[in-house]
C-alpha positions as CSV (number, residue, x, y, z in Angstrom):
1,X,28.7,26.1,-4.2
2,X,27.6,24.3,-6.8
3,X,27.2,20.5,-6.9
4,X,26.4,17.8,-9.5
5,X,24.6,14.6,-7.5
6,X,24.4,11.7,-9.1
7,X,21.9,9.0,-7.8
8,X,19.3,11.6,-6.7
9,X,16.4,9.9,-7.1
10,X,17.2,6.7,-5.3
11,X,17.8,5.8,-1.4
12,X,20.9,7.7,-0.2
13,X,21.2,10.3,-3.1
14,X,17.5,11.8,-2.0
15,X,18.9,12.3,1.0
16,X,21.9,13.9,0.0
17,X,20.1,16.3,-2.2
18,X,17.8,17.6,0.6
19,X,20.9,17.8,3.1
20,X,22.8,19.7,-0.1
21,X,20.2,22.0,-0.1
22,X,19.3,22.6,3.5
23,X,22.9,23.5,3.4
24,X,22.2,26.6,0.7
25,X,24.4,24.2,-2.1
26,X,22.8,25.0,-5.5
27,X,22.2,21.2,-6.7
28,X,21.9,20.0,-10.7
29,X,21.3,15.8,-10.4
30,X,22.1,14.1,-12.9
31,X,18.5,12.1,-13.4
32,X,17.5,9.3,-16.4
33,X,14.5,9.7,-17.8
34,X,13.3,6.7,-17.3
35,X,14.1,7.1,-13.3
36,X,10.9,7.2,-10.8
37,X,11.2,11.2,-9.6
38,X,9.5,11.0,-6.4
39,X,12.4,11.4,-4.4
40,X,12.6,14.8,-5.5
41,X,9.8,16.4,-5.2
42,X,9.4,19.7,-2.9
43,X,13.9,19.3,-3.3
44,X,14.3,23.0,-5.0
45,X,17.3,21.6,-7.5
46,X,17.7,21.9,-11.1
47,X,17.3,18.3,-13.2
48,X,19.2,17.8,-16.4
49,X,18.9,14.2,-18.6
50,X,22.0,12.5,-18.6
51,X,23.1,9.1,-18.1
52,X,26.3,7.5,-16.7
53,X,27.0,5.2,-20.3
54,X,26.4,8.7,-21.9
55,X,29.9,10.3,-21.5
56,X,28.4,13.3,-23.8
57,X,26.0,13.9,-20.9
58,X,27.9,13.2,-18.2
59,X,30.3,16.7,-19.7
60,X,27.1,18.5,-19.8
61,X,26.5,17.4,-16.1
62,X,29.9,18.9,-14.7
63,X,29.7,22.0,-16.7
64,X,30.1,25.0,-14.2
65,X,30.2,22.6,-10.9
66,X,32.4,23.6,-7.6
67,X,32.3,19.9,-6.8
68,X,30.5,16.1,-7.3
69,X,28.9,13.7,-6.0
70,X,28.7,10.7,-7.4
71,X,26.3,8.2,-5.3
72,X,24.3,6.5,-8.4
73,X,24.9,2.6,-8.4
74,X,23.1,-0.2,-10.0
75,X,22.6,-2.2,-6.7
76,X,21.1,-5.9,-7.4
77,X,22.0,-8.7,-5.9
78,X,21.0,-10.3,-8.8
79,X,20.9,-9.9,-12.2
80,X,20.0,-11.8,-15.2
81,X,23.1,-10.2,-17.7
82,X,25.7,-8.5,-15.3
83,X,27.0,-6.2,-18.4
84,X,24.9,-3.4,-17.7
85,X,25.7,-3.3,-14.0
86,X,29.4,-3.3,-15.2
87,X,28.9,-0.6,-17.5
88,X,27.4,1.8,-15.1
89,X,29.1,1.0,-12.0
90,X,32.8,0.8,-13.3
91,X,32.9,2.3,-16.6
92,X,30.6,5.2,-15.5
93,X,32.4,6.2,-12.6
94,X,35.7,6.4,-14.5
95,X,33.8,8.7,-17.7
96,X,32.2,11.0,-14.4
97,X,36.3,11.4,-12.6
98,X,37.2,11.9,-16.3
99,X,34.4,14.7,-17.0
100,X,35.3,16.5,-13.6
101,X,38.9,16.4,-14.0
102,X,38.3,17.7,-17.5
103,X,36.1,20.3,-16.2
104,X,38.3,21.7,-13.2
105,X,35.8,20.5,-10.1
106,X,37.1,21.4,-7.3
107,X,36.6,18.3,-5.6
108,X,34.6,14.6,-6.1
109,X,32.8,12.7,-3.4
110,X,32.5,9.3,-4.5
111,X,29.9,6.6,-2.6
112,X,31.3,3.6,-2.6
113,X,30.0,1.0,-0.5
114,X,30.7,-1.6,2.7
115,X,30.6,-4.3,0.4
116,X,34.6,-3.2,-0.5
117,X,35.7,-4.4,2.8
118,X,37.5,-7.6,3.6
119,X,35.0,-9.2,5.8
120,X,35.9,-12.1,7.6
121,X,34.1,-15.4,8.5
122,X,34.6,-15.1,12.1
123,X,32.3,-12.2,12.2
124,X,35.8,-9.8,13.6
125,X,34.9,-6.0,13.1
126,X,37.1,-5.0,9.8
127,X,37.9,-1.5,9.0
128,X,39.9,0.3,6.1
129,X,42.8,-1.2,6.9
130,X,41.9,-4.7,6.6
131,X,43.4,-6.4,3.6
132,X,40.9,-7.1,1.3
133,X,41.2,-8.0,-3.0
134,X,39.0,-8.8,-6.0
135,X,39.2,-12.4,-5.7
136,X,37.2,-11.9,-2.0
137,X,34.0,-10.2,-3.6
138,X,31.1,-12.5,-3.9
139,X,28.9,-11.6,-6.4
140,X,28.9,-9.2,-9.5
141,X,27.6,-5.8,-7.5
142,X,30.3,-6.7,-4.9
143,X,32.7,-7.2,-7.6
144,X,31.7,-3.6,-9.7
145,X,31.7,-1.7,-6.9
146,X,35.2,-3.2,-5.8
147,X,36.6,-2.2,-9.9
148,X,34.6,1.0,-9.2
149,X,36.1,2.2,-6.2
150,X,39.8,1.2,-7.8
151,X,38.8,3.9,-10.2
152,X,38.1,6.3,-7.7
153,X,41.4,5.4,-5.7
154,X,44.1,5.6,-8.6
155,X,42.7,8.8,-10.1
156,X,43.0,10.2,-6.6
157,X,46.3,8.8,-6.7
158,X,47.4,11.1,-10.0
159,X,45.9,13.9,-8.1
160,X,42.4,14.3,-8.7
161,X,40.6,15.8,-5.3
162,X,38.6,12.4,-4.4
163,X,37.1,11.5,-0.9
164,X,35.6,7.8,-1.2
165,X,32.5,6.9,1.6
166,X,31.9,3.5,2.2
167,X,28.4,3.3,3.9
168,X,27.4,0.2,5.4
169,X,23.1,-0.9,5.4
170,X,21.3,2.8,5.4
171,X,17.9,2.4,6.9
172,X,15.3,4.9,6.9
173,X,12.3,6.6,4.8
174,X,12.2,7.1,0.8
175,X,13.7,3.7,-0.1
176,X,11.0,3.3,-2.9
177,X,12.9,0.6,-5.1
178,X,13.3,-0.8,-2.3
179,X,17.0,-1.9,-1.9
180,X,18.1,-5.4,-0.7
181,X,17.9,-3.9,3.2
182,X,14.7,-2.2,2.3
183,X,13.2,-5.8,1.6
184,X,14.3,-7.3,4.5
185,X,11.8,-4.8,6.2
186,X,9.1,-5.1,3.7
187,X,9.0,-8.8,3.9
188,X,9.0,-9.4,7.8
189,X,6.3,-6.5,7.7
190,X,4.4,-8.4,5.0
191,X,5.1,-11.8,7.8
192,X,7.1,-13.5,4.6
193,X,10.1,-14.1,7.0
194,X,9.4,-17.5,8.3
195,X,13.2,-18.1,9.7
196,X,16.5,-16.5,9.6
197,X,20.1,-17.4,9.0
198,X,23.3,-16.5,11.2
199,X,24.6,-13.6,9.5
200,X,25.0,-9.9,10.4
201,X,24.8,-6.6,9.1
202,X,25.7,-3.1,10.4
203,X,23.0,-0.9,9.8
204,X,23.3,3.0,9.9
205,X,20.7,5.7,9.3
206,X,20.8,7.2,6.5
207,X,20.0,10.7,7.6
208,X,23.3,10.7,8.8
209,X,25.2,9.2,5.9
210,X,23.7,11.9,3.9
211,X,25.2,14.7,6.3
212,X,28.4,13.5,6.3
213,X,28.6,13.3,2.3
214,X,27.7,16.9,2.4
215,X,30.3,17.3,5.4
216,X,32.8,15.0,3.0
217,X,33.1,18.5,0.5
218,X,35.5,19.8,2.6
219,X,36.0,17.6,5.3
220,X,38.5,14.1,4.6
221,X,41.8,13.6,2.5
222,X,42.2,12.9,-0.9
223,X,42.3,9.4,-1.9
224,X,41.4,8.1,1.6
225,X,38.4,5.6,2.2
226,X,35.9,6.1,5.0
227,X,33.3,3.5,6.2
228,X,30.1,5.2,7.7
229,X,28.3,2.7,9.7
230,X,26.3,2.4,13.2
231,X,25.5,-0.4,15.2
232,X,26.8,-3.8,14.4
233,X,23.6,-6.6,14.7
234,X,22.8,-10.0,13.6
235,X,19.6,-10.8,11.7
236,X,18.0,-12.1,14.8
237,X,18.5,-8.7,16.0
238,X,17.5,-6.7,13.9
239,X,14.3,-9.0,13.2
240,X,13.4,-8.2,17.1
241,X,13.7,-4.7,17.1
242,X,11.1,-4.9,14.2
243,X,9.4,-7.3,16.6
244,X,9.2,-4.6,19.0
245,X,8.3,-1.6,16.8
246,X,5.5,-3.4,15.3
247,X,3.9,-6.4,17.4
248,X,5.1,-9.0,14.4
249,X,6.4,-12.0,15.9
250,X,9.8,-12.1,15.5
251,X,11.0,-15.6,13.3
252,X,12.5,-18.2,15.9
253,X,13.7,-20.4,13.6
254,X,17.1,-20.3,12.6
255,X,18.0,-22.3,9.1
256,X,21.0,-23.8,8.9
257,X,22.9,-22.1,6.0
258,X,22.4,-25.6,3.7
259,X,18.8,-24.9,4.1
260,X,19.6,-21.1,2.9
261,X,21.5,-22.1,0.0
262,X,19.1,-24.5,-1.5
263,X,15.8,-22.3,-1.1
264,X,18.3,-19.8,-2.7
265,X,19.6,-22.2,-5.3
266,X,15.3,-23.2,-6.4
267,X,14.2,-19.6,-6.0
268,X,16.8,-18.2,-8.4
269,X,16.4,-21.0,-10.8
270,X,12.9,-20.8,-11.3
271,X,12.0,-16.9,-10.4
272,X,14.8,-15.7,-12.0
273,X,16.4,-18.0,-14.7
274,X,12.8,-19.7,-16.1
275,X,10.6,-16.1,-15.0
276,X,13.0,-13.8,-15.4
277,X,12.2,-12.2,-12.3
278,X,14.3,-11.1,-9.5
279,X,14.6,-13.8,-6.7
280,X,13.7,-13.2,-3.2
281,X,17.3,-15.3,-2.9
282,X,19.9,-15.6,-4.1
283,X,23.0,-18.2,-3.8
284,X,25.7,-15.9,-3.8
285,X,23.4,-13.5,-1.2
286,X,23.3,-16.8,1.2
287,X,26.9,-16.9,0.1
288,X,28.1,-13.6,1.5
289,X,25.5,-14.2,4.4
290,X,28.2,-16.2,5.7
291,X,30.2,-13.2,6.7
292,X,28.9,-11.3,9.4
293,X,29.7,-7.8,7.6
294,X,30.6,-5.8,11.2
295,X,32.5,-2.9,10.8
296,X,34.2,-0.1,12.7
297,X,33.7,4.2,11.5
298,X,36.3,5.2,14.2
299,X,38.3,6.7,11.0
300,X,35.2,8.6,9.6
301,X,34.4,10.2,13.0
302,X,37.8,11.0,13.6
303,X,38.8,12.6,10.5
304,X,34.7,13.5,8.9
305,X,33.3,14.5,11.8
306,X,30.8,11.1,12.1
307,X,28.2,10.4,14.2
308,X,27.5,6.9,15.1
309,X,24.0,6.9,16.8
310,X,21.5,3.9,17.7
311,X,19.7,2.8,14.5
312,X,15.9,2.3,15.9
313,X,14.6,5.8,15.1
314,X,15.9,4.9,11.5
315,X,14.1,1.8,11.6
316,X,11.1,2.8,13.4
317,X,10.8,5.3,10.4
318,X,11.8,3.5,7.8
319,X,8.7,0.9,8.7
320,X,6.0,3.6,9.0
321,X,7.4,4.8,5.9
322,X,6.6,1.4,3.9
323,X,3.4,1.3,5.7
324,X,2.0,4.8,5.0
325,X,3.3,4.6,0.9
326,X,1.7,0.7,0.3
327,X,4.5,-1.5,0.7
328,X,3.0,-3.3,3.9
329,X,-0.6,-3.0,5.8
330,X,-0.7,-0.3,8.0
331,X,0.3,-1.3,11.1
C-alpha cells in the first residue's frame, strides 16, 4: 500500500510514518521546505515539496496513493494573525479530500483532534456523542479544527472513504516544536511551574495513537469520529507523576483561575502583542482550562481495535527525551 502522510515531521505524524513503515506501507510525506526534518531521519520514505495552501502540490502529493493521511495541523494556542492557521487547517484539508477524491484514493484518515468535543464545566467524561457546536470552541485552533473536521464529515457524507481520529494530549519522545503539552513538561522540568490551576487533561501515548492511525486504513466506518485517549488526570496529577519520575518538587500551590487569567491577560499583552512572541499564556488557554477535557475511547476500542494503557512510560520517555536533546538539564 501506498500512503501519502501529511504532518510527518511533527509530533504524531513522525510517529505515524515509522509505524507506516514498520508495517511494510510505502510512505511519500508531504513535507515544506522550510519544515525541521529531524523527525525523519533513519524513516526509509520518499519526501516530496508540497504545501497544504498549494492545491497544485497537494495533486502531485496524491498521485498514485492507495490511501491518506492527513495529520498536518497548525497547532498554537496563540497566534498573532489567525489567517494563516485558517488557511491551512480548514481550507487545506478540504483542497487534500478534494485531491484524493480526484485521484481515486482508496481511503483518507483524517486527524482531527479532542479539542472538537463538547467538554463540559463539570469535568463529566464526554464522548462522540456529546452535543457539541461552533459557538462552544474557545480559541481560533479549537475553532479551525472544529470547520476542519466539518470538512472531513460532509465529504464523508457524499461518499468519500473518511475515518476521522480525534486524539486527545499525545505524550512521548520526538515533540521537537514542542507542542502546548510538550511545554507543560519542559517548563516544570526547567522548575518554571511555580503553581497550577484546576483543570484536567487526558493524556495518551502517542505510540499508540500512531498504531491505531495505521490500524484506522482498514479498520472504522466511513464518516464516523473516534476519540483515542488514555488516562483522564488533573494538572495536579500529572505534575506529581513528573514529581516522581524526576525528583522535581511538584507545585503545591493552586491559583485560583482569576489569578490565571490575569498572568495570562499581562503575558500575552506584552510577550505577544508588544514582542510579538508567543506567550507562555494565554487568556483563552486559562479560558478553556476551565473545562476539565476528560474523555471516554470505548468507541475506538470497540470498533479500531484501541488500546488504552497507563500514560507513565509515555511520560517517563517523553522527559528523558527533552533532557537528552537540550530542552531541560539532564536529570
Amino acid at each position: 500500500m501506498k500512503v501519502l502522510l501529511t504532518g510527518a515531521t511533527g509530533f504524531i505524524g513522525s510517529h505515524v510514518a515509522r509505524e507506516l513503515v514498520r508495517r511494510g506501507a510505502r510512505v511519500r510525506a508531504l513535507v515544506r521546505p522550510t519544515s525541521n526534518p529531524q523527525n525523519l531521519r533513519g524513516i526509509d520514505l520518499e519526501t516530496i515539496d508540497g504545501d497544504l495552501r498549494q492545491p497544485e502540490t497537494l495533486r502531485a502529493g496524491v498521485a498514485g496513493c492507495d490511501a491518506v493521511m492527513h495529520v498536518a495541523a497548525d497547532y498554537r494556542l496563540w497566534v498573532a494573525d489567525p489567517g494563516p492557521m485558517y488557511a491551512v487547517n480548514v481550507e487545506g484539508t478540504r483542497q487534500l479530500l478534494r485531491a484524493a477524491a480526484d485521484a481515486g484514493v482508496r481511503r483518507v484518515v483524517y486527524t482531527s483532534s479532542v479539542a472538537t468535543m463538547g467538554f463540559l464545566a463539570n469535568g463529566s467524561i464526554v464522548d462522540e456523542e456529546t452535543p457539541v457546536s461552533l459557538k462552544s470552541m474557545i480559541g481560533h485552533y479549537k475553532r479551525s479544527k472544529y470547520l476542519a473536521e466539518q470538512e472531513a464529515v460532509a465529504a464523508a457524507r457524499k461518499g468519500q472513504d473518511i475515518v476521522v481520529l480525534n486524539p486527545t494530549t499525545p505524550i512521548g519522545p520526538n515533540d521537537i516544536k514542542p507542542t502546548p503539552t510538550g511545554r507543560i513538561v519542559v517548563d516544570f522540568l526547567n522548575r518554571k511551574f511555580p503553581a497550577y490551576v484546576d483543570t484536567g487533561l487526558n493524556l495518551v501515548d502517542v505510540g499508540e495513537v500512531a498504531k491505531t492511525h495505521v490500524d484506522a486504513l482498514e479498520a472504522g466506518r466511513p464518516g464516523e469520529r473516534y476519540i483515542l485517549g488514555g488516562e483522564n488526570l488533573t494538572l495536579k496529577q500529572i505534575l506529581d507523576r513528573m514529581s516522581a519520575i524526576t525528583g522535581i518538587p511538584s507545585p503545591g500551590f493552586r491559583a485560583p483561575h482569576s489569578l490565571a487569567m490575569l498572568f495570562a491577560f499581562f503575558d500575552q499583552t506584552v510577550t505577544g502583542t508588544l514582542r510579538g512572541r508567543e506567550p507562555r499564556a494565554t487568556v483563552e488557554a486559562v479560558r478553556m482550562g476551565k473545562k476539565k477535557m476528560f474523555a471516554s475511547s470505548a468507541k475506538a476500542q470497540r470498533e479500531l481495535g484501541f488500546q488504552v494503557v497507563p500514560v507513565y512510560a509515555a511520560l517517563r520517555e517523553a522527559i528523558e527525551w527533552f533532557r537528552r536533546n537540550g530542552y531541560a538539564p539532564a536529570g
